[in-house]
C-alpha positions in Angstrom: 15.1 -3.2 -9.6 12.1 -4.0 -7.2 8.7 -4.0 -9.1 7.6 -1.1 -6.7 10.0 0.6 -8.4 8.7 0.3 -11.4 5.0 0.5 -10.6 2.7 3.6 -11.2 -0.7 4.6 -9.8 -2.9 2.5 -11.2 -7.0 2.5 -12.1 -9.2 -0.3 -10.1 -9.5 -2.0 -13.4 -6.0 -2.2 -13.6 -5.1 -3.5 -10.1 -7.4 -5.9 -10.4 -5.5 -6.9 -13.9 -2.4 -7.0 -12.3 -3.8 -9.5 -9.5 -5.0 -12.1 -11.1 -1.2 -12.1 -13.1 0.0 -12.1 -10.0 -1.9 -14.4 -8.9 -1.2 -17.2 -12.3 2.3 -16.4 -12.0 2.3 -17.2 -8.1 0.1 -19.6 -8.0 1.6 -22.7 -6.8 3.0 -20.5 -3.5 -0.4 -19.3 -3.2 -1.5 -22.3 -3.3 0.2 -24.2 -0.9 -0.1 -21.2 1.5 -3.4 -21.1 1.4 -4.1 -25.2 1.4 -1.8 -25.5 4.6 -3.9 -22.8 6.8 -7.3 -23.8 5.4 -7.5 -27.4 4.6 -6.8 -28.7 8.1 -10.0 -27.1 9.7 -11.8 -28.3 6.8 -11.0 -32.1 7.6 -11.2 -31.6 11.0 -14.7 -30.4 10.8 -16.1 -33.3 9.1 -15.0 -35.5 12.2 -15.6 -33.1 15.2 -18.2 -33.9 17.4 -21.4 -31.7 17.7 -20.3 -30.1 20.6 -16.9 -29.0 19.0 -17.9 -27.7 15.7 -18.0 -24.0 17.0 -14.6 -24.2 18.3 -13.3 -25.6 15.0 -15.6 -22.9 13.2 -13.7 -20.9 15.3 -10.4 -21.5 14.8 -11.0 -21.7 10.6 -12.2 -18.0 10.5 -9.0 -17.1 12.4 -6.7 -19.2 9.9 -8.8 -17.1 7.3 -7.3 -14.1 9.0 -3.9 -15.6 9.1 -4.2 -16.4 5.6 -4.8 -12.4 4.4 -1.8 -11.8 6.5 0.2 -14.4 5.2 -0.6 -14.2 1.6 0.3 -10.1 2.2 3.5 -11.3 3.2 4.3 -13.1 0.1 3.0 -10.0 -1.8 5.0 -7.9 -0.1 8.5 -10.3 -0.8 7.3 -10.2 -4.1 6.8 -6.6 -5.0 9.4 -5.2 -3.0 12.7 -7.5 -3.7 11.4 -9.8 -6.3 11.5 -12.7 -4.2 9.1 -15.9 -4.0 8.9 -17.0 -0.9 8.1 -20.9 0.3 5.1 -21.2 3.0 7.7 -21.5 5.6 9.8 -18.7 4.9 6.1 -17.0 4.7 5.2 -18.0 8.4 8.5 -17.1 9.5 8.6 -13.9 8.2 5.0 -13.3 9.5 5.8 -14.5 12.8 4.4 -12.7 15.9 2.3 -10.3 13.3 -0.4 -12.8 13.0 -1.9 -12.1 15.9 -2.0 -8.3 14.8 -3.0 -9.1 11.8 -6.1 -11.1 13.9 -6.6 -8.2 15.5 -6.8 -5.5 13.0 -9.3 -7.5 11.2 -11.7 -8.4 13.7 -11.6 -4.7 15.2 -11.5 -3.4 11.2 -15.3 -5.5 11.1 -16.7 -4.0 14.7 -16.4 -0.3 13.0 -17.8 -1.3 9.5 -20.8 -3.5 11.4 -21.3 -0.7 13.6 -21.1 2.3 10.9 -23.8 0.1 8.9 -25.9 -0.4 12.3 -25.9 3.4 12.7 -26.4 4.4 8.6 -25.2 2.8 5.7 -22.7 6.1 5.0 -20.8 5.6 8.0 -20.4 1.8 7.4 -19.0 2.7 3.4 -16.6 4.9 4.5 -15.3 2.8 7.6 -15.1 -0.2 5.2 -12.6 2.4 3.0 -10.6 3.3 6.0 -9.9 -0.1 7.1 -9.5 -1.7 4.0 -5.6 -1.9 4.3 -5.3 -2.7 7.3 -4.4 -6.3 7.2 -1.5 -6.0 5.1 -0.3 -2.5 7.5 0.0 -5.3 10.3 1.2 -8.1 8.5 3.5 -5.8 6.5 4.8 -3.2 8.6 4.1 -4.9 11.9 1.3 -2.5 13.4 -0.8 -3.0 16.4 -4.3 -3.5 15.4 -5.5 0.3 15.8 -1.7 1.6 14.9 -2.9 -0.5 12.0 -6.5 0.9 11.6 -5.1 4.5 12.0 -2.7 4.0 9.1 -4.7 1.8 6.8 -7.3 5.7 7.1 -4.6 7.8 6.1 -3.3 5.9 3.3 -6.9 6.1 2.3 -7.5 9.5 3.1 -9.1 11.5 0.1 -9.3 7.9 -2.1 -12.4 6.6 -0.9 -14.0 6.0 -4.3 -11.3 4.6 -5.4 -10.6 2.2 -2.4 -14.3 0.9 -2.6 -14.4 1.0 -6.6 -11.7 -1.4 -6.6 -12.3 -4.2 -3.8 -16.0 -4.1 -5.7 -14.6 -4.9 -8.6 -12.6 -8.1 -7.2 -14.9 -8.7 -5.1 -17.5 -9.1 -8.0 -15.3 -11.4 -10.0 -14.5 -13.4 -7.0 -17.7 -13.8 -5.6 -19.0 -14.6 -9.5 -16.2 -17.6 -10.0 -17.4 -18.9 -6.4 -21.1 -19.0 -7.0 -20.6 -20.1 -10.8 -18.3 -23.1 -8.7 -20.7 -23.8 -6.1 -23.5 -24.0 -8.1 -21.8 -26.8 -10.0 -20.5 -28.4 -7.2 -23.8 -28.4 -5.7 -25.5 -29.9 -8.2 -22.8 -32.5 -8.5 -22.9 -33.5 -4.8 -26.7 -33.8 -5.1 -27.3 -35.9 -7.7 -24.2 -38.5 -6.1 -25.7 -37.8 -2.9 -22.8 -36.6 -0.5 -23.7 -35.9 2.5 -24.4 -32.0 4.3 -21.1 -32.2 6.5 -19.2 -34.1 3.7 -20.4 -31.5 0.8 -19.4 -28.3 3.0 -16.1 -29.8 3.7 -15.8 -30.7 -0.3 -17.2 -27.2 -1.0 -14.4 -25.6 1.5 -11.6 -27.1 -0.3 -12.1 -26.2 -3.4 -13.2 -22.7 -2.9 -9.5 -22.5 -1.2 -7.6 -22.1 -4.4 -10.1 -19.2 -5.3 -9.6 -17.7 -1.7 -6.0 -16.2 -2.0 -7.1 -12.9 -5.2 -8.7 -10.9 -3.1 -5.8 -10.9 -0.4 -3.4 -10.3 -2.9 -6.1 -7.8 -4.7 -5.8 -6.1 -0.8 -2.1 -5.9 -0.8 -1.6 -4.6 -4.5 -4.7 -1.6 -3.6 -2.6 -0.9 0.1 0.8 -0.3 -2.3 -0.9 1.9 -4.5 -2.3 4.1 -1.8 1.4 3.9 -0.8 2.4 4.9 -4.1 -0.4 7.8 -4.3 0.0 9.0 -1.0 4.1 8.8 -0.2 5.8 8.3 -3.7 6.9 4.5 -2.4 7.9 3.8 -6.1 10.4 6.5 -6.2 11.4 6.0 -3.0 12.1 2.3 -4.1 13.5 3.6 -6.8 16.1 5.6 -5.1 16.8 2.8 -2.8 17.9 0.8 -6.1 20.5 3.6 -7.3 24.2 2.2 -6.4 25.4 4.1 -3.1 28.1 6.4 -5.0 25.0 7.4 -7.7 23.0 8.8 -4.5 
């Protein structure tokens, strides 16, 4: 039986639990996934000319992208049929959705910029409504507003909750990478690394640290599943032999 199946509605504090153990017992996959997208911009930067570096800036925030999308994918394979995917059978599987899943992010940060340029109400709730939008188009294969649409509905009624939890990961991440950075900082300093040199350095070992909140992300967009359509029983249903149906 699928661990969708088997999962309930759950408290932020408790999605957040269940990401980082998803996240130790996957973390070799995540790994890997994570160092093959992001490390390659990384080197690349520190050797670009001048005139290039945007370009290559660039392209790294969209491998970012890809990498929410990608590490939902092997969420997904995960939850739903208890399978651990390799890195390739992640890209495959993610396929054409990547440039969806490009999409619904970029046009998921126009409506929270803009609600926050209007007042800072409108920008809360549109970061809510779009906060499941990534894995909707990596998942189920949405176009980017098909994916904005449904990523509101799911949160529809649960805005507390949807913002109460990504805060929470968000704190703890964003507390590990400063608390890292710091160190690092200091480290690079006194050896004397150079600026270019250090931010590459400082980019690859933030990468391991990169892949909880997307799988913090994918775990929040199946318990709005589980909230709002009863995907665990459905799951659960879909387990029963044929003849037990």
């Amino acid at each position: 039986m699928s661990q969708l199946a088997q999962t309930h509605p759950r408290r932020a504090t408790e999605i957040v639990d269940a990401s980082f153990r998803f996240y130790r017992a996957h973390f070799g996959n995540l790994l890997v996934l994570s160092a093959l997208l992001l490390v390659p911009t990384a080197l690349i930067g520190v050797v670009a000319p001048e005139g290039l570096q945007r370009v290559v800036q660039l392209i790294g925030n969209w491998m970012y992208l890809i990498c929410e999308g990608a590490i939902a994918v092997l969420v997904a394979a995960a939850i739903e049929r208890d399978q651990a995917l390799s890195a390739g059978d992640v890209f495959r599987t993610l396929g054409g959705n990547a440039g969806k899943v490009i999409g619904a992010s970029i046009l998921s940060g126009l409506l929270v910029l803009v609600g926050f340029i209007l007042l800072i109400v409108p920008g809360i709730i549109a970061l809510a409504w779009t906060m499941v939008a990534v894995p909707v188009a990596a998942i189920e294969g949405f176009s980017s507003s098909a994916a904005i649409s449904r990523s509101r509905e799911l949160a529809r009624g649960r805005m507390g909750h949807v913002i109460g939890t990504m805060f929470l990961a968000w704190a703890i991440v964003i507390g590990l990478m400063l608390g890292l950075a710091l160190a690092l900082g200091a480290l690079f300093a006194l050896v004397g690394v150079p600026d270019r040199l250090t931010d590459m350095l400082g980019e690859i070992v933030m990468v391991p640290l990169f892949p909880l909140i997307g799988v913090a992300v994918t775990l929040l967009y199946y318990d709005l599943r589980v909230r709002s359509e009863g995907a665990d029983v459905e799951a659960m249903v879909n387990a029963l032999p044929e003849n037990a149906v």
